[in-house]
C-alpha positions as YAML, in Angstrom:
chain: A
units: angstrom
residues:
- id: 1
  name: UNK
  ca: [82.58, 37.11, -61.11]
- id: 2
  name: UNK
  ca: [84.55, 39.20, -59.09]
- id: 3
  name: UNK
  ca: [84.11, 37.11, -55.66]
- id: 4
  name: UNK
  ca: [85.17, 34.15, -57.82]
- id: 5
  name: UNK
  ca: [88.32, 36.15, -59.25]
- id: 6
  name: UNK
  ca: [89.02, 37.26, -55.81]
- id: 7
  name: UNK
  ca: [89.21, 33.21, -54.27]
- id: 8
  name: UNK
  ca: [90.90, 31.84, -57.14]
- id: 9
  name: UNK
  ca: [94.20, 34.45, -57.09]
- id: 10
  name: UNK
  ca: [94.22, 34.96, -53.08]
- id: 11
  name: UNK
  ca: [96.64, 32.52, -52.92]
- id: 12
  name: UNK
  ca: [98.77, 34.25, -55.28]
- id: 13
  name: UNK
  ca: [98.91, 37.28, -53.00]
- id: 14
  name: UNK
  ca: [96.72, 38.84, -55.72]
- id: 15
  name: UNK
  ca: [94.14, 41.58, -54.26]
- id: 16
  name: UNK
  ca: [90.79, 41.86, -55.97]
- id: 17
  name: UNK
  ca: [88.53, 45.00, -54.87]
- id: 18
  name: UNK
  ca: [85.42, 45.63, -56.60]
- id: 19
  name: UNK
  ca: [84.24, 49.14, -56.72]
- id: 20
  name: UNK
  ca: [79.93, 49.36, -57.09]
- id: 21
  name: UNK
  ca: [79.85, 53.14, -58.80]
- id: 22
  name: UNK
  ca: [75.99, 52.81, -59.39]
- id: 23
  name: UNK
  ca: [74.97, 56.10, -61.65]
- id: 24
  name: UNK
  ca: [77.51, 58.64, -61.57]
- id: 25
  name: UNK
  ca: [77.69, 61.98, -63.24]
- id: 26
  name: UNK
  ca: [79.77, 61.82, -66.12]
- id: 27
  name: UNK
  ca: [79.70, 61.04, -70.09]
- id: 28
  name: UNK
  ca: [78.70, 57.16, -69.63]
- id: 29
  name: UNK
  ca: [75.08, 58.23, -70.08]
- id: 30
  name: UNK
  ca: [75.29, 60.17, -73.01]
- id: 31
  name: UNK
  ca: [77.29, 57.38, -74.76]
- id: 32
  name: UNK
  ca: [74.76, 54.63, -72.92]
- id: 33
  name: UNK
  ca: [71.92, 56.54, -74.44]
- id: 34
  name: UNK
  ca: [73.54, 56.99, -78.30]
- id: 35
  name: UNK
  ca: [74.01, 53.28, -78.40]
- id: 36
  name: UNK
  ca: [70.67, 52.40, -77.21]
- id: 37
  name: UNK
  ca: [69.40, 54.76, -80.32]
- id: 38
  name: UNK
  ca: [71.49, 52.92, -82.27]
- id: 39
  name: UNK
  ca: [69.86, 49.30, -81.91]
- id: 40
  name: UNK
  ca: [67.03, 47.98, -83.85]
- id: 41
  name: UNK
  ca: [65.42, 45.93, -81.23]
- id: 42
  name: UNK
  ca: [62.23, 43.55, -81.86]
- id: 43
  name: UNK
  ca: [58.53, 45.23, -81.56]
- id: 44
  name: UNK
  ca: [58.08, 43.17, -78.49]
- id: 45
  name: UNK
  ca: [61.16, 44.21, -77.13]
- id: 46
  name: UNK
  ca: [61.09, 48.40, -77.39]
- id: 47
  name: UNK
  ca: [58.59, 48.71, -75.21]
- id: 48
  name: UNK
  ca: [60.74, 47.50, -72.10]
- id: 49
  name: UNK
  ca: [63.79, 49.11, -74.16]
- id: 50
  name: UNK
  ca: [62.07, 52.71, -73.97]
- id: 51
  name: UNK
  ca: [61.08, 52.55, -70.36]
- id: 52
  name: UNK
  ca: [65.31, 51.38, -69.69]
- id: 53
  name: UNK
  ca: [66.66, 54.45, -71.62]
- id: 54
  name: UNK
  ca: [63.69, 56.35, -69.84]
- id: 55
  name: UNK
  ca: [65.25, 55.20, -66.34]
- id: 56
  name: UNK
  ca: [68.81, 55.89, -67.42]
- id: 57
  name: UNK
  ca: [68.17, 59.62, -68.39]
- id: 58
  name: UNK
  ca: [66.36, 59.97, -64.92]
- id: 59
  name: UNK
  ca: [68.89, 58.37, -63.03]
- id: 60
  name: UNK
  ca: [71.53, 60.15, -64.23]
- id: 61
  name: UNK
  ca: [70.00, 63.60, -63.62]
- id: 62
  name: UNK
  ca: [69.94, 62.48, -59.98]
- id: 63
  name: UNK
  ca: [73.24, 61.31, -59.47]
- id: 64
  name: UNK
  ca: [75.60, 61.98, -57.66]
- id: 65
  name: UNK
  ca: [79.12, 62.92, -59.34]
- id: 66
  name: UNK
  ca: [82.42, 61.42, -59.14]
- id: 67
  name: UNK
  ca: [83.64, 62.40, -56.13]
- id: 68
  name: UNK
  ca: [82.44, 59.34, -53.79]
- id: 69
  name: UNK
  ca: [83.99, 56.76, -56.05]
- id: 70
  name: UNK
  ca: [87.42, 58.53, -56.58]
- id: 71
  name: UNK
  ca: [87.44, 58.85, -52.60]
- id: 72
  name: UNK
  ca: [86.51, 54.77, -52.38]
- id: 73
  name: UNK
  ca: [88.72, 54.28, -55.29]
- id: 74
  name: UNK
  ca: [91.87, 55.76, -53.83]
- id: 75
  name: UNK
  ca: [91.01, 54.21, -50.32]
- id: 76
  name: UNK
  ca: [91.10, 50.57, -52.12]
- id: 77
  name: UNK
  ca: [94.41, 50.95, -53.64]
- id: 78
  name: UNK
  ca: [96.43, 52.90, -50.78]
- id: 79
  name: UNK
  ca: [94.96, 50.93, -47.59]
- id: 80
  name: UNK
  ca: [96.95, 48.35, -45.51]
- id: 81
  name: UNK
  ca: [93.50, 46.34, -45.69]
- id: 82
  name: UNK
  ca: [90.95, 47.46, -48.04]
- id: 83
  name: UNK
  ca: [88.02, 46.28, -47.81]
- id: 84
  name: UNK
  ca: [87.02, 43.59, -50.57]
- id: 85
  name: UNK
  ca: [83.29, 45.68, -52.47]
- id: 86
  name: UNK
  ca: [83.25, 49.39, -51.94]
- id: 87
  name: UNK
  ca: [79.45, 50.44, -52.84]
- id: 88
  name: UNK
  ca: [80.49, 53.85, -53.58]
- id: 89
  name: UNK
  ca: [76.91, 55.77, -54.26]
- id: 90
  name: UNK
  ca: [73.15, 55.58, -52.20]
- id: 91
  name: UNK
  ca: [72.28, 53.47, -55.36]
- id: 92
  name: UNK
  ca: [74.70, 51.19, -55.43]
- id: 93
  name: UNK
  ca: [73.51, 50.21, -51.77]
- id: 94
  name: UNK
  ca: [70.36, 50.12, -52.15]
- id: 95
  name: UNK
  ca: [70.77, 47.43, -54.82]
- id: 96
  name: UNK
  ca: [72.99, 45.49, -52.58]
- id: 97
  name: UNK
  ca: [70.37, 45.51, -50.15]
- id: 98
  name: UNK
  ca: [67.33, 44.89, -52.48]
- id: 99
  name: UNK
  ca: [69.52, 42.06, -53.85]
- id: 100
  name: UNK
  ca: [70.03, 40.43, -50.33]
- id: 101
  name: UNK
  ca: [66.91, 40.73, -48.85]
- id: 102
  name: UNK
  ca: [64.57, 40.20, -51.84]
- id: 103
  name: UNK
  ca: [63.97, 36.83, -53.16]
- id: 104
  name: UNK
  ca: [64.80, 36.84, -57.31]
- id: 105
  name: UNK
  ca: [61.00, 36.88, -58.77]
- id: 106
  name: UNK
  ca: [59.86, 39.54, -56.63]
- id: 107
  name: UNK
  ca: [63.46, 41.85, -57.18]
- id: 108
  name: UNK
  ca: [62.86, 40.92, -60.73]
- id: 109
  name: UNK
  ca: [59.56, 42.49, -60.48]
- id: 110
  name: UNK
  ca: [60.62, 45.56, -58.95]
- id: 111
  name: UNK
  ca: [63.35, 46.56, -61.69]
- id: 112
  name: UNK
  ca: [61.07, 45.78, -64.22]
- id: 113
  name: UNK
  ca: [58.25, 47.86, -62.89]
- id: 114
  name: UNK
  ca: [60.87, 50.64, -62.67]
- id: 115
  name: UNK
  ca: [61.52, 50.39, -66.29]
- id: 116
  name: UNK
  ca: [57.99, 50.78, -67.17]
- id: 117
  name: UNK
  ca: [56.55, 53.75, -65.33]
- id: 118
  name: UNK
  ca: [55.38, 56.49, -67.29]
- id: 119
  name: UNK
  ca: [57.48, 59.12, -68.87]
- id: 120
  name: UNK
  ca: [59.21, 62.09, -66.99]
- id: 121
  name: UNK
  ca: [61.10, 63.00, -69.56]
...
């Protein structure tokens, strides 16, 4: 949506920068997590439910904090020629890489498998 945003208001002058955080360390997780408690999803559902919230507690205990995306942040709105996507944690590029190089079934597979390994927690 955002490389669609960006073509349709170039013309305009209008800059649009997208900024890829990934996992970063602050409150989003704890609120993430307290709204995932919150939903009563289908029996065939929880299963792949548990194994996300599972992945989100883990990947937040990893990550890095803040300080990447403020840098990227402040670089996008103060540079003469920022550049347009600003993948601001190791995450966030890994996924843009996954996403180019893998085809769609097989990246679907690997997220999914991710949300159903065992418990670390």
């Amino acid at each position: 949506m955002g490389t669609a945003l960006r073509q349709e208001v170039k013309g305009l002058g209008i800059k649009v920068i997208m900024i890829h955080p990934g996992a970063v360390k602050t409150n989003f997780d704890n609120v993430a997590i307290k709204t995932l408690d919150k939903i009563d999803y289908p029996d065939d559902y929880k299963p792949l439910m548990k194994g996300f919230r599972e992945y989100i507690i883990q990947s937040y205990e990893t990550c890095p904090g803040p300080e990447s995306t403020v840098k990227d942040m402040v670089h996008a709105g103060t540079a003469r020629k920022p550049k347009a996507i600003y993948d601001t944690t190791g995450q966030a590029r890994i996924m843009k890489r996954l996403i180019k190089w893998l085809n769609s079934s097989l990246l679907d597979r690997i997220v999914l498998s991710m949300y159903s390994r065992p418990s670390h927690v």
